[in-house]
C-alpha positions as MATLAB code, in Angstrom:
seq = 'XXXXXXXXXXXXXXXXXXXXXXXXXXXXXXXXXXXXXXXXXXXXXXXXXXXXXXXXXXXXXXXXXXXXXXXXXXXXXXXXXXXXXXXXXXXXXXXXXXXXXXXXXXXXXXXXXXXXXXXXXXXXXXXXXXXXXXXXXXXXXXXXXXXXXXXXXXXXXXXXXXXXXXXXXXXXXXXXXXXXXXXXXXXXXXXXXXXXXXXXXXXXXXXXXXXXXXXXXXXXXXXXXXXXXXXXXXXXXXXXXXXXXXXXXXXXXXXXXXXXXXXXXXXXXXXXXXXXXXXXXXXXXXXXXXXXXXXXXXXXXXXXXXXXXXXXXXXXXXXXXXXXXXXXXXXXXXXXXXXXXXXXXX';
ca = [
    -237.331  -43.669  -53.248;
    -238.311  -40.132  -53.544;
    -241.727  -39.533  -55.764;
    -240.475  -38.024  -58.288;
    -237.484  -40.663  -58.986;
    -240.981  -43.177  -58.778;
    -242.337  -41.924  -61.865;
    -239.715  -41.002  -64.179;
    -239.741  -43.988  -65.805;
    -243.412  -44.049  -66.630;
    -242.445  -40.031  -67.614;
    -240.260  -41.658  -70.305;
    -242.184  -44.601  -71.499;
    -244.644  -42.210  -72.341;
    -242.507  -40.079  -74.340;
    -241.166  -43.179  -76.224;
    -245.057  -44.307  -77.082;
    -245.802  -40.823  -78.157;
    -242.778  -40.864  -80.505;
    -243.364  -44.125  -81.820;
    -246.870  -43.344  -82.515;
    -247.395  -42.601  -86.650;
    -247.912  -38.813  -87.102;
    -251.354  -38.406  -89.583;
    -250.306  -35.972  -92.551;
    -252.713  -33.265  -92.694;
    -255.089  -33.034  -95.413;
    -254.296  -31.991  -99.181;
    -256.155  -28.630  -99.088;
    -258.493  -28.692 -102.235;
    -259.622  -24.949 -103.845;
    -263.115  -25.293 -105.798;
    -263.891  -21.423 -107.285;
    -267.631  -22.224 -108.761;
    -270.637  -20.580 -110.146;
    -272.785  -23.656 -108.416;
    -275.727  -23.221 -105.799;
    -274.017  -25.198 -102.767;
    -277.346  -26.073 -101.330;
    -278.084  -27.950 -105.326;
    -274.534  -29.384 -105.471;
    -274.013  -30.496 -101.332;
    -274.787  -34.298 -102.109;
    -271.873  -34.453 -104.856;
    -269.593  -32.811 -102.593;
    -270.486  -34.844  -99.496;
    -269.878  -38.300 -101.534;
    -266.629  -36.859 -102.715;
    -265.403  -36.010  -99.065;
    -266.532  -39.510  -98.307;
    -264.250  -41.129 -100.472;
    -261.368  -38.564 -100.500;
    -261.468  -38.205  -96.404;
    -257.407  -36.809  -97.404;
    -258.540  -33.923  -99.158;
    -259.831  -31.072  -97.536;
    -262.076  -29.664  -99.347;
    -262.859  -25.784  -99.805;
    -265.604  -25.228 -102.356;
    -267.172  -21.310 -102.996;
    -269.587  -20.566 -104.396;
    -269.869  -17.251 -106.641;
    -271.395  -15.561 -109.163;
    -270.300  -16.609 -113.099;
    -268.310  -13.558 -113.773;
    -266.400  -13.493 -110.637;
    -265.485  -17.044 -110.958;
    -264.125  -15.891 -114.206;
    -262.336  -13.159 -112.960;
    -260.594  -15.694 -110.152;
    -259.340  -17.602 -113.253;
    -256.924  -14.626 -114.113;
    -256.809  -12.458 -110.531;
    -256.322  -14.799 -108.141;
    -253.004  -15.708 -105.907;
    -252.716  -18.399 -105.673;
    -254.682  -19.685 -108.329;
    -257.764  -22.143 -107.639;
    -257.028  -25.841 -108.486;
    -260.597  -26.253 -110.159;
    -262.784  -24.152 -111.920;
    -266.455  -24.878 -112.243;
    -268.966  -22.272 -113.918;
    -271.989  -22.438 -116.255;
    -271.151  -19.306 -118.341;
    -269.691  -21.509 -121.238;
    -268.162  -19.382 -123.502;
    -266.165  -17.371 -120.641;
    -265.073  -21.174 -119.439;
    -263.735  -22.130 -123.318;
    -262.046  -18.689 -123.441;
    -260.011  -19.466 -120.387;
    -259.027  -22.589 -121.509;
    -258.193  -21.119 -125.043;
    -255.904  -18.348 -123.594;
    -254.059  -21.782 -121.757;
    -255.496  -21.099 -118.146;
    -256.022  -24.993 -118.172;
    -254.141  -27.934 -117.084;
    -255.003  -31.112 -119.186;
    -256.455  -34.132 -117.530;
    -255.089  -37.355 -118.859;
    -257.045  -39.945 -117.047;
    -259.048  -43.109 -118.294;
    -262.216  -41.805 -117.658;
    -261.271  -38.148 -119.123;
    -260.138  -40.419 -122.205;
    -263.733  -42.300 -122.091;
    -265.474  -38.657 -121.954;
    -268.259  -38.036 -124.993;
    -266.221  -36.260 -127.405;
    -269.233  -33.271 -126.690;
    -269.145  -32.539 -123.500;
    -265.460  -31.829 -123.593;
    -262.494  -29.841 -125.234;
    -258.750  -31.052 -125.739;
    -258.747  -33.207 -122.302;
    -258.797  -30.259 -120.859;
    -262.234  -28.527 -120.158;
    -265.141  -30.647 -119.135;
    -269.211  -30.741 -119.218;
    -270.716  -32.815 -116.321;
    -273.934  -31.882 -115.925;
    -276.843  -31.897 -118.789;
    -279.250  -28.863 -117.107;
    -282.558  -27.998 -119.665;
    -283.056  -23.953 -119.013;
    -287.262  -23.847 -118.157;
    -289.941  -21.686 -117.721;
    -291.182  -20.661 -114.551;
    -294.892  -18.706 -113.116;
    -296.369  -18.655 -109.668;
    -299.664  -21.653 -109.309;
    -302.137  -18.863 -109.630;
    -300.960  -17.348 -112.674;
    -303.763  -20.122 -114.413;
    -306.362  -17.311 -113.007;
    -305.570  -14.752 -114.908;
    -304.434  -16.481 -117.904;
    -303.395  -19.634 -119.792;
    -299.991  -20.623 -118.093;
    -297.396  -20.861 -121.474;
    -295.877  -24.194 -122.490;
    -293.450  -22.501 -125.349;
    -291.752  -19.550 -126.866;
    -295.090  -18.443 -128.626;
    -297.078  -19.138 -126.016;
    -294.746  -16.699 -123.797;
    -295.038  -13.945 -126.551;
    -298.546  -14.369 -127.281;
    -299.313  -13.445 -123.247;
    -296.496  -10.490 -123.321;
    -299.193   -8.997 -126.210;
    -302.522  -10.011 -125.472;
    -301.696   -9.701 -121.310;
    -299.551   -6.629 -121.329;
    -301.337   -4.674 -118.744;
    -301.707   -7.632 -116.290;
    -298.070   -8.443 -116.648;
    -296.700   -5.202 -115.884;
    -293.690   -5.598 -113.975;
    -294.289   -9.482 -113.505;
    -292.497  -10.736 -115.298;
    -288.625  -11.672 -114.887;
    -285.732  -13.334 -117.148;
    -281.668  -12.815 -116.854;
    -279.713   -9.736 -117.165;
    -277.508  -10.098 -120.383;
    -275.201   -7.085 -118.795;
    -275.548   -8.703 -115.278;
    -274.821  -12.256 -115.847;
    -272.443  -14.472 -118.014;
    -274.767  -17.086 -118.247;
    -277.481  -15.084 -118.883;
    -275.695  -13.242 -121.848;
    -275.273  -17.146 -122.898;
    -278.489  -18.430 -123.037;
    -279.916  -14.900 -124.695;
    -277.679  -15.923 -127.662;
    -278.763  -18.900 -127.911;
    -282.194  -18.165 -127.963;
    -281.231  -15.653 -130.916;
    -279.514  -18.331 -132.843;
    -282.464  -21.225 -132.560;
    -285.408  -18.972 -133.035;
    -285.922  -15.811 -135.192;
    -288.827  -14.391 -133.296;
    -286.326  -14.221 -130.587;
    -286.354  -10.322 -130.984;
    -289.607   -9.929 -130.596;
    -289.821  -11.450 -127.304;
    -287.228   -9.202 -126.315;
    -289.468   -6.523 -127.287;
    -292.506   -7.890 -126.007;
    -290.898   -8.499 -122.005;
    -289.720   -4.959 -122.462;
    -292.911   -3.784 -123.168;
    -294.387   -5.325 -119.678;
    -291.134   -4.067 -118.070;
    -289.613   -7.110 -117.457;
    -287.839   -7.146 -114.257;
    -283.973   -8.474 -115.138;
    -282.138  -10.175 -112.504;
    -278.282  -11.835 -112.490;
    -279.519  -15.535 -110.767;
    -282.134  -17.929 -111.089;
    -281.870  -17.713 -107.726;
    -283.361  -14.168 -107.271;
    -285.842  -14.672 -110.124;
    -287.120  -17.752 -108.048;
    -287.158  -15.193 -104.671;
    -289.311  -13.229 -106.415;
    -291.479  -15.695 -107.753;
    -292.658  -16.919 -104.450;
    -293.040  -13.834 -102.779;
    -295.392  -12.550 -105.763;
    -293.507   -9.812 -106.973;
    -293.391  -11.558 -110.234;
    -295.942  -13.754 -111.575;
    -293.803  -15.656 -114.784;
    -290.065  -16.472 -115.332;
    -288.046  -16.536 -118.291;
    -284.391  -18.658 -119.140;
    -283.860  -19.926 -115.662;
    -281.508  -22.853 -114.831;
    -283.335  -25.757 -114.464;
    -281.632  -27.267 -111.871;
    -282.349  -24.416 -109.339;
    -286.115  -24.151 -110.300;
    -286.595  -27.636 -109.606;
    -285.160  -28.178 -106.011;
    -287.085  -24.717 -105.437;
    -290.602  -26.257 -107.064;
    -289.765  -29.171 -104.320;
    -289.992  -26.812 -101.301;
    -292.167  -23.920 -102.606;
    -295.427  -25.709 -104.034;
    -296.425  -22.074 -105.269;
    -293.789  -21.936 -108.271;
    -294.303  -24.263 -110.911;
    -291.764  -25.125 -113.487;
    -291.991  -25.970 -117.383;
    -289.675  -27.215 -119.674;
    -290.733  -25.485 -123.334;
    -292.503  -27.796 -125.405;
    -291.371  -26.517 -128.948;
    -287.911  -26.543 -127.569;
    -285.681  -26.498 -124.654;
    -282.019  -25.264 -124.532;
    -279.490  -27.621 -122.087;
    -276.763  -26.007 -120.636;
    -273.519  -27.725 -118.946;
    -271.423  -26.863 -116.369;
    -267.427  -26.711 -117.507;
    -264.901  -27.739 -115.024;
    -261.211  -27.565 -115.355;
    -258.353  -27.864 -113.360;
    -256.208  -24.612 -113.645;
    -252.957  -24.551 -114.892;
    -251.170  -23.180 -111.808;
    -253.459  -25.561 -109.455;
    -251.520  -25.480 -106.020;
    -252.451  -29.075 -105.560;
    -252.723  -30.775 -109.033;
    -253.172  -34.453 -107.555;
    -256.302  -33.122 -105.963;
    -257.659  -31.396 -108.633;
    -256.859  -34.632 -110.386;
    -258.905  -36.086 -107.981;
    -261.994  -34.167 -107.731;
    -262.740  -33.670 -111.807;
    -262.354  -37.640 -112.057;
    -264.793  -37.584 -109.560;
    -267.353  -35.080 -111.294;
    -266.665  -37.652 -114.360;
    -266.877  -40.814 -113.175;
    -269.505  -43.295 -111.971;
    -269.805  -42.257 -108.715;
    -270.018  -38.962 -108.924;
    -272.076  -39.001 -111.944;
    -274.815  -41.687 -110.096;
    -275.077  -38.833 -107.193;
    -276.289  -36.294 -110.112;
    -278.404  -38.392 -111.499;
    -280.188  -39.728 -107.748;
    -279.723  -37.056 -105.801;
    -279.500  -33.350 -107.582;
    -281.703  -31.950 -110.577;
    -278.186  -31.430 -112.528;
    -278.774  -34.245 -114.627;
    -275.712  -36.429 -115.279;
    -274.242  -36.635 -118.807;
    -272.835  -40.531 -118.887;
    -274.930  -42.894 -120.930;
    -274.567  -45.971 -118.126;
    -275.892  -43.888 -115.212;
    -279.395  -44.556 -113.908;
    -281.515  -42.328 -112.138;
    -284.388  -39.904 -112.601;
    -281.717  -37.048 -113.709;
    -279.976  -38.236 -116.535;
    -280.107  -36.906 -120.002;
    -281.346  -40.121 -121.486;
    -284.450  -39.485 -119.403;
    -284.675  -36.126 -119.879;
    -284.569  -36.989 -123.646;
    -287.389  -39.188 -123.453;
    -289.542  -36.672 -121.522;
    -289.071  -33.921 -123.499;
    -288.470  -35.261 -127.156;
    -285.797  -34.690 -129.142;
    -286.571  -30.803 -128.995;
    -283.619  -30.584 -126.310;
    -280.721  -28.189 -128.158;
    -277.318  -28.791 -126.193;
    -275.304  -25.463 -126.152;
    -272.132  -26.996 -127.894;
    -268.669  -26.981 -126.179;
    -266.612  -26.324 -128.670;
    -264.241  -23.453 -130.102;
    -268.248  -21.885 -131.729;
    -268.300  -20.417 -128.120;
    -265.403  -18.310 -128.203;
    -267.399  -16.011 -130.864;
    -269.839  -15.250 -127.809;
    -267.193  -13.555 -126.137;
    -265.938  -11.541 -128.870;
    -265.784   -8.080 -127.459;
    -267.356   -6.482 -131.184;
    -270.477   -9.462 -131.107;
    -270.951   -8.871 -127.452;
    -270.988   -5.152 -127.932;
    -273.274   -5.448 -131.024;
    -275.714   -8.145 -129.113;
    -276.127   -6.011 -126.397;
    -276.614   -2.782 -128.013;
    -279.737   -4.534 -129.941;
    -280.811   -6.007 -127.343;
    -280.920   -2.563 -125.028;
    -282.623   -1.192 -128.705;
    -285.338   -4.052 -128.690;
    -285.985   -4.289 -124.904;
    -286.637   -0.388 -125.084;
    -288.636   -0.171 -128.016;
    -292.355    1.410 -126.901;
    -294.533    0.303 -130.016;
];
């Protein structure tokens, strides 16, 4: 028998096997626009590629008002939305960007950290101070809002051009927490006045603030996301964060699945992840976002946070109060004081 004639047959038994064999379906891609520091969030999104190993994951990570602008530009749309500018989040979902979730744990949500089924806060993040270790050489490091002002007066020439706090103009969740500031304390002005007497240095991230405060171009930090300062106190013992002592705003991150979501079963997926037990027991062990669910144990939670801090905490609230922030007329008038007070020269 020629060679060839030989192994025909084991030719075709292999075909047969390989045509028998079960094809594996490729993964459900998964589109995650976010305004969320991959480094901070990379344990959540490991433990949810763990237990979805069909999803294929694509998270990026952006800046709040381009993850807003993604909502409305993009084609095709993202399947989830995550960002930490609030009020630009609930205006998206007002204008019927979002698709509702109708899940038992979305049911089981506090009524608020969400909006309609539809719009969702899972983290519970206190906004802090921050100032480099040997600021306490110079001067008495602050622990609250008066403390802060009191050193923009009596320290102006020292902190010339030291100190640094979000752009309002620059930064969605910077505009944000400005307001809130506004609406909790009335000497809120003047500390706009008094960081624009040192020349305050504005920035659109925690992230460059934080930069700056370990390589000593500024020496004190104003309104930064918690979450970030902390894993960057772990790995730069020069910056030390504080969480204001008269009080502390908490800001959430809002995640929903939009309405034209390529792959809704994913999206599905991945926000009753963020929700549920799971995912919430990785914020709480494993990230400074501090989970939001009252069974969750762990050193980030917002029943701990509660008892470290007091009941001084002020949640910004989701609800429809946010869509006033994005007013174009309020915006316009909040920024054109605050330009008026950061500029003033008395």
């Amino acid at each position: 028998m020629t060679p060839w004639r030989t192994g025909l047959p084991l030719i075709l038994l292999a075909l047969l096997l390989v045509g028998a064999a079960p094809l594996r379906a490729a993964p459900t891609p998964l589109v995650v626009e976010a305004a969320l520091d991959r480094e901070v969030v990379a344990p959540l999104l490991e433990a949810f590629r763990a237990a979805h190993p069909e999803i294929a994951l694509d998270f990026r990570d952006r800046t709040t008002l381009e993850v807003d602008g993604r909502v409305a530009e993009a084609d095709p749309a993202p399947d989830v939305v995550i960002s930490s500018a609030m009020p630009w989040q609930m205006a998206r979902v007002n204008q019927g960007y979002a698709r509702r979730l109708d899940s038992p744990t979305a049911r089981r949500w506090p009524a608020w950290a969400k909006w309609r089924d539809e719009v969702f806060g899972f983290t519970f993040e206190p906004i802090v101070m921050a100032y480099r270790l040997d600021l306490s050489r110079h001067m008495t490091p602050p622990q609250t809002h008066a403390d802060l002002h009191t050193l923009l007066t009596t320290e102006r020439d020292t902190l010339e051009g030291k100190v640094t706090t979000y752009s309002p103009l620059e930064s969605g969740v910077g505009y944000t927490l400005h307001q809130q500031d506004a609406r909790y304390t009335p000497r809120f002005w003047d500390l706009v006045a008094g960081m624009g007497r040192v020349n305050a240095r504005l920035e659109g991230s925690t992230r460059a603030m934080l930069e700056g405060l370990s390589d000593g171009r500024y020496w004190l930090g104003y309104n930064l996301l918690g979450s970030y300062a902390m894993v960057w106190a772990q790995e730069h013992p020069e910056v030390i964060v504080q969480v204001p002592k008269d009080y502390s705003l908490v800001m959430m991150r809002m995640a929903f699945i939009h309405r034209d979501a390529p792959h809704p079963a994913a999206a599905e997926a991945f926000v009753d992840f963020l929700l549920g037990r799971e995912g919430q027991r990785v914020l709480a062990g494993q990230t400074p976002l501090f989970s939001v669910r009252p069974d969750i144990v762990g050193p980030f939670t917002a029943a701990r946070l509660r008892d470290q801090v007091g009941e001084r905490l002020f949640p910004i609230p989701l609800n429809a109060s946010l869509l006033a922030f994005v007013d174009p007329q309020r915006r316009a008038a909040f920024l054109e004081r605050w330009r008026r007070e950061f500029s003033r020269a008395d």
